[in-house]
PANUZA-678210 format. One record per atom (N, C-alpha, C, O): x, z, y. Coordinates in steps of 0.001 Angstrom, whole numbers, padded with zeros to 6 digits, always signed. Layout:
<nodes>
XZY ...
</nodes>
This chain:
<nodes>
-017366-010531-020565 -017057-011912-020947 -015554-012139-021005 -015185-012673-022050 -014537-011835-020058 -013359-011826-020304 -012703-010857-021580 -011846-010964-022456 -013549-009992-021153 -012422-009451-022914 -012976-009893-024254 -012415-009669-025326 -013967-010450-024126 -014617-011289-025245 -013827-012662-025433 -013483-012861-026598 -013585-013337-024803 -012852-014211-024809 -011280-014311-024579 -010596-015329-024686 -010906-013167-024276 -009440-013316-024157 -008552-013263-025173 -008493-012233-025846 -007734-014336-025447 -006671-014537-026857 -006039-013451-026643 -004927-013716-027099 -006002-012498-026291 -004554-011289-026676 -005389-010115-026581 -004818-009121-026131 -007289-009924-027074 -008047-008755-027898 -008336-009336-028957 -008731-010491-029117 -008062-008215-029994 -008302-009042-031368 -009649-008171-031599 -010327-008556-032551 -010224-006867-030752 -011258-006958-031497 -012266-006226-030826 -011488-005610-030098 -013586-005725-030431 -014105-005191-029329 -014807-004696-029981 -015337-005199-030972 -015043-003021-029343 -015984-002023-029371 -016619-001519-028625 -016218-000725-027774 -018234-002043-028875 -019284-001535-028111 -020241-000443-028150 -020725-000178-029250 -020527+000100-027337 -022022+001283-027300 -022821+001389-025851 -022658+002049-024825 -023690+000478-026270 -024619+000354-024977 -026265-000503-025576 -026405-000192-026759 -027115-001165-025235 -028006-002036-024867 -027813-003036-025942 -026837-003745-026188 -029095-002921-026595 -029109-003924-027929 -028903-005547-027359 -028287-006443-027936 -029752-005637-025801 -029016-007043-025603 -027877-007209-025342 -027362-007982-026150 -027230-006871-024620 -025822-006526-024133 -025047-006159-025637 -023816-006172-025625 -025343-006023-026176 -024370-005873-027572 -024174-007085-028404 -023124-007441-028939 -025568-007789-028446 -025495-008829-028821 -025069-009976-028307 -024548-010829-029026 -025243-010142-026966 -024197-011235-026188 -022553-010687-026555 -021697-011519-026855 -022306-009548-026508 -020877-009624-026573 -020596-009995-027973 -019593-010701-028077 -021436-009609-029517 -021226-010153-030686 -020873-011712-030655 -019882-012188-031208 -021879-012484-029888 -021767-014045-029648 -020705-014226-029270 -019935-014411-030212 -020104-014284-028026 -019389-013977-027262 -017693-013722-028111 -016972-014717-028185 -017240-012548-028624 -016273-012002-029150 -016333-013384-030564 -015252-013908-030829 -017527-013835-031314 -017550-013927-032735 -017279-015656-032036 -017237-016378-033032 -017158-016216-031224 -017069-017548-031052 -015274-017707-031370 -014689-018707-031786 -014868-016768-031120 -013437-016619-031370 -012542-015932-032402 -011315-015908-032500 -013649-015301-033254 -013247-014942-034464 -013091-013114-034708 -013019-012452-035744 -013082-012739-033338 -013018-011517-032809 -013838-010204-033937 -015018-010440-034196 -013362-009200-034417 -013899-007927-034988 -014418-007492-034016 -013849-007464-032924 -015907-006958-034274 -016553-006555-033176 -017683-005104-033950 -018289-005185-035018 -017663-004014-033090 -018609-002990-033469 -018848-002544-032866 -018083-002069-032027 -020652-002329-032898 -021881-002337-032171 -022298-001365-032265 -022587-001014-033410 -022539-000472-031207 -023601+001429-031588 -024572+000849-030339 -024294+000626-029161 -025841+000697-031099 -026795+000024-029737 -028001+000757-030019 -027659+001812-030554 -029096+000700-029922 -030393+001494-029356 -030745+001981-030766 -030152+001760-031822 -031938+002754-030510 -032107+003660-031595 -034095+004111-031582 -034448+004607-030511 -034828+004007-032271 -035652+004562-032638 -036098+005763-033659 -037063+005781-034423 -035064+006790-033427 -035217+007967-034618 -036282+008514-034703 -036919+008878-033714 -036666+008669-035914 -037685+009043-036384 -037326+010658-037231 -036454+010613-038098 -037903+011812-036993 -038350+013307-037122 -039376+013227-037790 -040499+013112-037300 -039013+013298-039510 -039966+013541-040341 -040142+015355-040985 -039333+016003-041649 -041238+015678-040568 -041651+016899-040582 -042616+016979-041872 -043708+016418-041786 -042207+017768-043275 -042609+018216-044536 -043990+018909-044267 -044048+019265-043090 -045113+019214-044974 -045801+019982-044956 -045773+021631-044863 -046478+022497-044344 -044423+021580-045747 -043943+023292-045717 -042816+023643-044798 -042268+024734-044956 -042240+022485-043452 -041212+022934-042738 -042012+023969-041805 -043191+024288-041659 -040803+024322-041259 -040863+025513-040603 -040990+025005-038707 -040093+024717-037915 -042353+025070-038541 -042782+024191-037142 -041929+024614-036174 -041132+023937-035525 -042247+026301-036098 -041817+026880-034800 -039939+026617-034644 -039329+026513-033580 -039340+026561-036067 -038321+025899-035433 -038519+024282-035339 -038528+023889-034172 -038642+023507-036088 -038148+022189-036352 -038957+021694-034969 -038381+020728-034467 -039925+022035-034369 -040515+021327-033035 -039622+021624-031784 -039549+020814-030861 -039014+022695-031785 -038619+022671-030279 -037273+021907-030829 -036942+020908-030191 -036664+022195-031679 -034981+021324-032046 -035802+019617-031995 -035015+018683-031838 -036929+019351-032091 -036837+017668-032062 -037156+017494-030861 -036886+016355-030479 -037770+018358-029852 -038268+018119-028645 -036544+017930-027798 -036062+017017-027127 -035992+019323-028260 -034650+018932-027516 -033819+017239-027444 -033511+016440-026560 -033709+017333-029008 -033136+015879-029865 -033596+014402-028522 -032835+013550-028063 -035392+014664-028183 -035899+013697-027729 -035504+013839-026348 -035081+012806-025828 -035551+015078-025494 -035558+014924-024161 -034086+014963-023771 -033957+014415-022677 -032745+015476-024331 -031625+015845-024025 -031254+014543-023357 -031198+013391-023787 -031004+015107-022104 -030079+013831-021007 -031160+012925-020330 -030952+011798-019881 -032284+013565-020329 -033760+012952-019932 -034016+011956-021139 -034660+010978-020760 -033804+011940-022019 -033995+010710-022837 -032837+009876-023289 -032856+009258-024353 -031996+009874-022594 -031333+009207-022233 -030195+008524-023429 -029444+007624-023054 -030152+008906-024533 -029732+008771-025484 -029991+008346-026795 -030915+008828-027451 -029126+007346-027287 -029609+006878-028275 -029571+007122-029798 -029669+006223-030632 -029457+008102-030002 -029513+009106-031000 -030975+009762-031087 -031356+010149-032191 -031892+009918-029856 -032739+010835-029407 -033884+010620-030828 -034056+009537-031388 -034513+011804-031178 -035463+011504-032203 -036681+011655-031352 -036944+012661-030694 -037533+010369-031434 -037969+009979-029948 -039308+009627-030727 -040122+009008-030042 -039670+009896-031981 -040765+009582-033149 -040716+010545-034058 -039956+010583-035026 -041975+011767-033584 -042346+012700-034565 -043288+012362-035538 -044386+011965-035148 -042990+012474-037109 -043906+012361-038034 -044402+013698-038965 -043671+014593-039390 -045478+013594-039100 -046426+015063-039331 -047365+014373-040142 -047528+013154-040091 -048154+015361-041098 -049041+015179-041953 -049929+015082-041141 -049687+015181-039938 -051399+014824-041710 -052709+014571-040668 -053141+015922-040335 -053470+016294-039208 -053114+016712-041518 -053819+018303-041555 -052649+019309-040125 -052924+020478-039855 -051683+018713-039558 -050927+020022-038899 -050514+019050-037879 -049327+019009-037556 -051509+018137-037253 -051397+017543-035900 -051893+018860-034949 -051201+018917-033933 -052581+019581-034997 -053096+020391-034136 -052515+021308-033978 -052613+021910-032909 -051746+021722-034924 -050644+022905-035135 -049395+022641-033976 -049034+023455-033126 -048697+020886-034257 -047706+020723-033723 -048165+020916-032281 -047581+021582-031426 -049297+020232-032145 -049815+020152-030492 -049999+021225-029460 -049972+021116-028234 -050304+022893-030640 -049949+023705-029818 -048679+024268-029510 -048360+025036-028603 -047987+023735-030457 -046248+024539-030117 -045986+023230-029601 -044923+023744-029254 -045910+022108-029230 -045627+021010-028021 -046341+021629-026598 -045665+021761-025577 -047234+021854-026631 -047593+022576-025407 -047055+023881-024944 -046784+024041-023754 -046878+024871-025868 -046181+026297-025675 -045081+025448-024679 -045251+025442-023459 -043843+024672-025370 -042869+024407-025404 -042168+023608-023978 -041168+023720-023271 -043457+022706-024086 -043466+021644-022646 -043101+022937-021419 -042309+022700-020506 -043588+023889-021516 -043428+024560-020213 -041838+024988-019655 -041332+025336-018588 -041407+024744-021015 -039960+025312-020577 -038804+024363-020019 -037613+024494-019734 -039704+023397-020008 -038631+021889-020020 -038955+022048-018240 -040111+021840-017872 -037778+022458-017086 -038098+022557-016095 -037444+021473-015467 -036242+021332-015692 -037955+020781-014811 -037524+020046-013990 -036877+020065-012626 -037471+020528-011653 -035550+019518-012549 -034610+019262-010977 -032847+019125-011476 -032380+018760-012554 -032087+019622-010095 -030941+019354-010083 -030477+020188-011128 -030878+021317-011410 -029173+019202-011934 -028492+019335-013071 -027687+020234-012758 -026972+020793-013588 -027688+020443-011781 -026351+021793-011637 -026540+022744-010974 -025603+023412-010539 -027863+023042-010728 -028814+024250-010663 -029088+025496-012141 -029499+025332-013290 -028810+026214-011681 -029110+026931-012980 -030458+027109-013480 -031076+027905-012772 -031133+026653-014447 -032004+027100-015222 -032773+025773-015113 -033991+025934-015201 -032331+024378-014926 -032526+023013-014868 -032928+022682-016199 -031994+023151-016850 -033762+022149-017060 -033368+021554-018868 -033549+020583-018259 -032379+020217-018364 -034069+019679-017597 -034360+018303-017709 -033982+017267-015927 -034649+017149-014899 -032788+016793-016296 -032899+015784-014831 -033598+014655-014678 -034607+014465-015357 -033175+013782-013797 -033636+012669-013800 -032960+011704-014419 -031806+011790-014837 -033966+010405-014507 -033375+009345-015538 -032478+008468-014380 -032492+008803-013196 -031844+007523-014785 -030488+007108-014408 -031242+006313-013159 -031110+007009-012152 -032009+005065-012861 -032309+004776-011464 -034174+004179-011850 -034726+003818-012890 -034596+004319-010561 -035697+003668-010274 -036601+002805-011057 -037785+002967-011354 -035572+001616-011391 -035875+001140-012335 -036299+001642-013924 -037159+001347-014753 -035705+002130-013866 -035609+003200-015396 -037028+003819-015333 -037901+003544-016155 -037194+004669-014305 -038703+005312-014326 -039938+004887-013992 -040994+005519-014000 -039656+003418-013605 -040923+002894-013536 -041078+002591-014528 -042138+003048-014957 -040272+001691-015596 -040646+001291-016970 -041124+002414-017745 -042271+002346-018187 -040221+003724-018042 -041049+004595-018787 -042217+004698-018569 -042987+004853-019517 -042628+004650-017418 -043971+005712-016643 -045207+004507-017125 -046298+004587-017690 -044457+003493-016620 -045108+002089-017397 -045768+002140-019039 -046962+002029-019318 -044612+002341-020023 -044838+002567-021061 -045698+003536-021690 -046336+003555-022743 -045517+004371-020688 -047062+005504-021096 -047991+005534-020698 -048955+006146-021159 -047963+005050-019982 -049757+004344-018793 -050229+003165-020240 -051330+003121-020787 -048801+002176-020620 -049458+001123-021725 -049760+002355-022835 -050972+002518-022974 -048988+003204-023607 -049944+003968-024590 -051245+004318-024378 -052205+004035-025095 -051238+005048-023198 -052848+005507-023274 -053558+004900-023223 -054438+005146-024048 -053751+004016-022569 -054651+003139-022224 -054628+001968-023774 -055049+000818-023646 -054199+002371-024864 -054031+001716-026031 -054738+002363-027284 -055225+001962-028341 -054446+004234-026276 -055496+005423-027686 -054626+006486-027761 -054831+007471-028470 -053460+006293-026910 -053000+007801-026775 -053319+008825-025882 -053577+008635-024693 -053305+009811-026391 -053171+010938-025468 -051913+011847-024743 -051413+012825-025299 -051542+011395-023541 -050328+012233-023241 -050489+014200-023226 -051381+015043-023135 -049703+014166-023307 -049598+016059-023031 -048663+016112-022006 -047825+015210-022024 -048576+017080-020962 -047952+017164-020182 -048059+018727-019403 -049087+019131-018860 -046959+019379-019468 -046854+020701-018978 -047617+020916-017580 -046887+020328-016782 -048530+021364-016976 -049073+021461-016037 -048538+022813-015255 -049141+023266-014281 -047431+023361-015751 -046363+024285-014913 -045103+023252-014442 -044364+023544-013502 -044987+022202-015103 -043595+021699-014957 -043759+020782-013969 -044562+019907-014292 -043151+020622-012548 -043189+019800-011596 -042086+019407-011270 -041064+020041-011534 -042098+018230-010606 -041082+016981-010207 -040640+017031-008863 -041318+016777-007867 -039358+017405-008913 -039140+017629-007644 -039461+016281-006564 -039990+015356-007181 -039280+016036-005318 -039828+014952-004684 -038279+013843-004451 -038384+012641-004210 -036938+014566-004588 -036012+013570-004918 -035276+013132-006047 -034546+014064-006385 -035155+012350-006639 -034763+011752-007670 -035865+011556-008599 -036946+012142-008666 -035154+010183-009624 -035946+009551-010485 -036335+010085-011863 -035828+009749-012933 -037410+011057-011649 -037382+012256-012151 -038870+011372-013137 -039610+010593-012536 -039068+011685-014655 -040236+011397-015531 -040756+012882-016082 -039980+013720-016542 -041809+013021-015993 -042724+014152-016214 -042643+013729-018137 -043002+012735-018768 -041909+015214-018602 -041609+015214-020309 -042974+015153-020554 -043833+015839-020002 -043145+014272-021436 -044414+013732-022256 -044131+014188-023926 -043080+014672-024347 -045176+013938-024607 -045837+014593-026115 -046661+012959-025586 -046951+012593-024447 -046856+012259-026892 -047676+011629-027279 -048592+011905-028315 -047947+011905-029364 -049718+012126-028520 -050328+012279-029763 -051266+010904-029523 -051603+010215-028560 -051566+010923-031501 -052758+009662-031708 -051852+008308-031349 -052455+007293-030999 -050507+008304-031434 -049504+007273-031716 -049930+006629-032821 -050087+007348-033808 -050236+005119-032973 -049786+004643-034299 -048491+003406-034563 -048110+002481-033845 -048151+003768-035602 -046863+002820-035547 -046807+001501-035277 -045764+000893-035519 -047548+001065-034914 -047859-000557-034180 -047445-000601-032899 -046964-001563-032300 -047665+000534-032493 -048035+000264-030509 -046115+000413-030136 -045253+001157-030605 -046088-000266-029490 -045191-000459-028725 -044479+000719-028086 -043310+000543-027743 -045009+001819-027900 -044279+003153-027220 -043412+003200-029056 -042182+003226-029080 -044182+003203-030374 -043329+003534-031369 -042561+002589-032531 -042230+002856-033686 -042425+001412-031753 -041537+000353-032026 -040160-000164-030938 -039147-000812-031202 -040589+000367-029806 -039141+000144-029134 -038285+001057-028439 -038837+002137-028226 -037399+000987-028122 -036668+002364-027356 -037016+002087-025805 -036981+001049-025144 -037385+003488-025458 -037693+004141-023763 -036443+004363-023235 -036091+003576-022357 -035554+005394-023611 -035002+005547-022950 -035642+006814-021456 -035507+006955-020241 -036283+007402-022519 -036691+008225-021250 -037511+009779-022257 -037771+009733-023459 -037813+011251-021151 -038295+012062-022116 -039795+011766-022802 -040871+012296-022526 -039584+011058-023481 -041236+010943-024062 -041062+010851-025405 -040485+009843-025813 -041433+011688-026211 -041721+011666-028110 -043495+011023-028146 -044440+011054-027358 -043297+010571-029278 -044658+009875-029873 -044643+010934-031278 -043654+011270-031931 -046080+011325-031494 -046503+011563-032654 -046731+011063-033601 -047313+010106-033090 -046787+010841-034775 -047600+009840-035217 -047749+010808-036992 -046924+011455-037637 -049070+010491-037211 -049554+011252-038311 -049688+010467-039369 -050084+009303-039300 -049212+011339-040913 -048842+009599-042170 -049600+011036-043120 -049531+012264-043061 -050290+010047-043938 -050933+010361-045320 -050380+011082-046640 -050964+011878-047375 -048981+010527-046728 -048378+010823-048092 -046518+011015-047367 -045976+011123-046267 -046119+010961-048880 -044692+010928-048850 -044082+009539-048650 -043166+009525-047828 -044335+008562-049127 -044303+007110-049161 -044621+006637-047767 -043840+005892-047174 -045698+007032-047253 -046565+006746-045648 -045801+007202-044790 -045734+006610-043713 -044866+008594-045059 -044000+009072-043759 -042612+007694-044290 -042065+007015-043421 -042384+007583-045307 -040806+006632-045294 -041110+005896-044440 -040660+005830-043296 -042348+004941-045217 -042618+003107-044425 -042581+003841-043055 -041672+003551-042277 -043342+004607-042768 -043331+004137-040905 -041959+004835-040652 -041840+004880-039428 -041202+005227-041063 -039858+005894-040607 -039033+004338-040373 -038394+003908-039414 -039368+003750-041692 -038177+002412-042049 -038811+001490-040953 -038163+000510-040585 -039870+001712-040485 -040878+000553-039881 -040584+000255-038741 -041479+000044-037922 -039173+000156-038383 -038558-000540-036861 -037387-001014-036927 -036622-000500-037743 -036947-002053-036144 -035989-002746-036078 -034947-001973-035748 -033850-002459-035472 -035218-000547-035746 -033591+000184-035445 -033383+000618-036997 -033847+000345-038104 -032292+001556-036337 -031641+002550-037729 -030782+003099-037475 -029736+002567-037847 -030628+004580-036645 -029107+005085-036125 -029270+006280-036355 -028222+006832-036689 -030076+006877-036322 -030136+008344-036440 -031689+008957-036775 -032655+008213-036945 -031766+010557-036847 -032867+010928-037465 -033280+012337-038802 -032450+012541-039688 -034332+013001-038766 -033924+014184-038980 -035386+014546-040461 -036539+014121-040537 -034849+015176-041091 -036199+015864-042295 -036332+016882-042490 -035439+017454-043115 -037730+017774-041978 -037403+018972-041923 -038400+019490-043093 -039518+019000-043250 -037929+020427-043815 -038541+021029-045272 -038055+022345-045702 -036870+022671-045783 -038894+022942-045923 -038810+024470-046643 -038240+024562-048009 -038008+025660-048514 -037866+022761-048996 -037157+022644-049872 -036199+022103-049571 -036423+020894-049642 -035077+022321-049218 -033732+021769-048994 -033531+020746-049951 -033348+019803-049181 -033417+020175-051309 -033196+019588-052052 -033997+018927-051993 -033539+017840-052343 -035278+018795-051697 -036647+017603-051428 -036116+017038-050554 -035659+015947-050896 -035877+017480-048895 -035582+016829-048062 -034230+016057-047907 -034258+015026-047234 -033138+016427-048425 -032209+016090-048820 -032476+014234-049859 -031945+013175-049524 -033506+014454-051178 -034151+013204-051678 -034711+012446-050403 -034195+011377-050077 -035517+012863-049847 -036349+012488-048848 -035486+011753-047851 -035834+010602-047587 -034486+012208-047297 -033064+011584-045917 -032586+010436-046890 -032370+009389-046281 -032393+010379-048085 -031367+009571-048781 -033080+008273-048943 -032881+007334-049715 -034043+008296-048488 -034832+006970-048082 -035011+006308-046922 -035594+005299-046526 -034219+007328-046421 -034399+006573-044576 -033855+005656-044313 -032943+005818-045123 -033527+004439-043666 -032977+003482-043723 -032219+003617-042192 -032619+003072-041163 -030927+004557-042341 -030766+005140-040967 -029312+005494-041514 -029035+005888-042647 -028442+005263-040443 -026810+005424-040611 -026563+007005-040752 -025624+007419-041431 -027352+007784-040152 -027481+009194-039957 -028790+010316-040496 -029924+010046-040099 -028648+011240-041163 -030158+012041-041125 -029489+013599-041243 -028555+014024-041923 -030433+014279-040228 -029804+015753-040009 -031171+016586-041175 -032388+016455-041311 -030330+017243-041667 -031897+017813-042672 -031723+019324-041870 -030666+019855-041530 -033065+019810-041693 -033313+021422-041057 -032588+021501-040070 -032118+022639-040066 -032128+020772-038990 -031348+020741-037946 -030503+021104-038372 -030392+022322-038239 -029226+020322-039232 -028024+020918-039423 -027061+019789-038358 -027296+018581-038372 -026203+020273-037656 -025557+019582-036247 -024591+018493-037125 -024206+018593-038290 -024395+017643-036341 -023677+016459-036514 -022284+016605-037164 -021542+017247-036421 -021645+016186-038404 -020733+016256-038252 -019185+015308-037983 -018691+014633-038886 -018483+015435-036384 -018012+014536-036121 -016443+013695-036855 -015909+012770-036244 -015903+014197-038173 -015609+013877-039170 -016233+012905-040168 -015812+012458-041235 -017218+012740-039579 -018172+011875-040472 -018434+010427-039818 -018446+010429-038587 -018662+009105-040503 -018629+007941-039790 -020288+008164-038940 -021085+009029-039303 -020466+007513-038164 -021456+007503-036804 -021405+005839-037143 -020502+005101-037535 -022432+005683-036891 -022936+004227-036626 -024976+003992-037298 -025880+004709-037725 -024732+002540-036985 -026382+002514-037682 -026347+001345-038374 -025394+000669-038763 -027541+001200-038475 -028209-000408-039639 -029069-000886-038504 -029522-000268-037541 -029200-002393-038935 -030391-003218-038657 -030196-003135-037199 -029033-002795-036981 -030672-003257-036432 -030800-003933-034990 -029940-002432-034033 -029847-002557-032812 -029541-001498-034511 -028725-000293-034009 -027669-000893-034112 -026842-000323-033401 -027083-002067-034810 -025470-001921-034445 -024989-002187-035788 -025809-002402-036680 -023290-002196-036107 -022682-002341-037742 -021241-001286-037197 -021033-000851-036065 -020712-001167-037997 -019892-000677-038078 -019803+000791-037477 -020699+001391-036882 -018284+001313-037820 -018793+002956-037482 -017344+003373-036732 -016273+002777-036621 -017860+004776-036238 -017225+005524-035574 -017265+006892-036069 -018043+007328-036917 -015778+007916-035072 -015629+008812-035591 -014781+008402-037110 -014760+007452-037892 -013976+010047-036942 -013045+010275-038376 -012200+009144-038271 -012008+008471-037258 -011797+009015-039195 -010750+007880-040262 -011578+006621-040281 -011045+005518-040405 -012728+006763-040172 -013687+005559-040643 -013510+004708-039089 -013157+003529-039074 -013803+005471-037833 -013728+005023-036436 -012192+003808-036451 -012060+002649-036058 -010989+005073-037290 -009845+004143-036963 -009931+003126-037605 -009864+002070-036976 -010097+003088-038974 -010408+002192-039737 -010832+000647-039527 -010648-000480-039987 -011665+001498-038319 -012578+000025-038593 -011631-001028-037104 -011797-002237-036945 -010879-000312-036390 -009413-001142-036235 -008595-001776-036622 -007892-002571-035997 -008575-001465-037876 -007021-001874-038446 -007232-003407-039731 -008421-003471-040045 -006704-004098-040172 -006576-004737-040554 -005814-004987-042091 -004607-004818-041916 -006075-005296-043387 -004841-005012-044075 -004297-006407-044295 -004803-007529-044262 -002812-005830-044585 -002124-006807-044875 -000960-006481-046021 -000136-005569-045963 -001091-007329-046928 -000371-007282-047989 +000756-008173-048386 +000707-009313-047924 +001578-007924-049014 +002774-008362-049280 +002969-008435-050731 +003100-007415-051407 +002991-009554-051199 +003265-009850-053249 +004186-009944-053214 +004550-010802-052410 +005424-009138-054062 +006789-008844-054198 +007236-009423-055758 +007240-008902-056874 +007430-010129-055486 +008472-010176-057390 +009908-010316-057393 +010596-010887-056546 +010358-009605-058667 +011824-009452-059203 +012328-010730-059086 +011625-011726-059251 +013639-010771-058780 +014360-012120-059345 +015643-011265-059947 +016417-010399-059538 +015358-012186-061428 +015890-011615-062428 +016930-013215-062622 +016653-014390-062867 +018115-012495-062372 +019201-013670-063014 +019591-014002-064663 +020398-014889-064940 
</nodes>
């Protein structure tokens, strides 16, 4: 609230909590203040009929669980044809086993705990509300929780549909939702079909399809075949993720201000 209101910031940059972003928009914009927002994220992992599973599943599983969840980039909504739900479900299960749980600075750790208490009751919450809605969790039955810290058992959702609430809002925790679409058109809509837009990935055995395919997402970001981020490039999202961008020239950019000066001759 003070640097939102203080006459000597001309302009504030945020990355946190879609509410918390938006009070400071109010907040900063009562005073006229430039303000840019990197706030929550529902990415969506659209998977081609002809991608290549055994990679593109464990790179989205990472995408989803990296930092326990914890990130808002995470592609946290897998989309798959109807015919190769069973396919993904066994390389989600292969896969779950490797995601081991405990201390981060233990060697051979992938997954810590989420940030406090609070945090893991809501996830744990949120997947007790899926199932009990028509999902089915998956869950590594090698992978155990140690008994200190606020540790969430990595979840696979299957039998997600894009209505339910696990695949309309952000967790914030390791849990991906499945969700199975009909056509090419059926994977966009439910891709476009949330109030976010920050990030997100298309994986295809035609590079140039998927490439058409990313340029429909309605998403500040799309990685095609897991190609890594590049941080030269502006970062930001659409729609309820936030405006403006970061990173490169575009990051400074969106600092600066122009100002111009109209010069004319005086001619005696």
């Amino acid at each position: 609230s003070a640097l939102c209101s203080h006459t000597g910031i001309d302009m504030i940059s945020f990355t946190g909590s879609e509410r918390v972003g938006l009070a400071v928009a109010e907040l900063a914009g009562r005073q006229g203040k430039r303000v840019v927002l990197e706030l929550g994220g529902k990415s969506a992992a659209l998977i081609c009929a002809d991608a290549p599973l055994d990679r593109a599943i464990p790179a989205v599983l990472t995408s989803c669980f990296a930092s326990s969840g914890q990130t808002c980039v995470a592609q946290t909504r897998l989309l798959v044809p109807e015919h190769m739900v069973e396919a993904v479900k066994e390389i989600c299960a292969r896969e779950l086993d490797t995601w081991t749980c405990g201390d981060p600075a233990l060697d051979g750790t992938r997954l810590g705990p989420v940030a406090t208490r609070r945090q893991q009751t809501h996830v744990q919450a949120e997947v007790a509300q899926a199932v009990a809605e028509g999902a089915t969790a998956l869950q590594s039955p090698n992978v155990s929780l140690p008994d200190k810290g606020f540790f969430v058992q990595p979840t696979v959702l299957f039998g997600v549909t894009p209505a339910m609430k696990v695949a309309q809002q952000e967790l914030f925790g390791p849990v991906l939702s499945v969700i199975a679409y009909r056509s090419e058109d059926d994977a966009v809509a439910i891709a476009n079909g949330t109030a976010y837009g920050l990030s997100g990935s298309v994986w295809s055995g035609d590079r140039c399809a998927a490439v058409r395919l990313a340029q429909r997402l309605q998403t500040g970001q799309v990685s095609v075949n897991g190609a890594p981020q590049n941080f030269l490039a502006p970062f930001g999202g659409v729609k309820r993720s936030g405006y403006g961008r970061e990173n490169g020239r575009f990051g400074v950019e969106e600092c600066l201000q122009y100002h111009v000066v109209h010069g004319a001759m005086i001619i005696d």
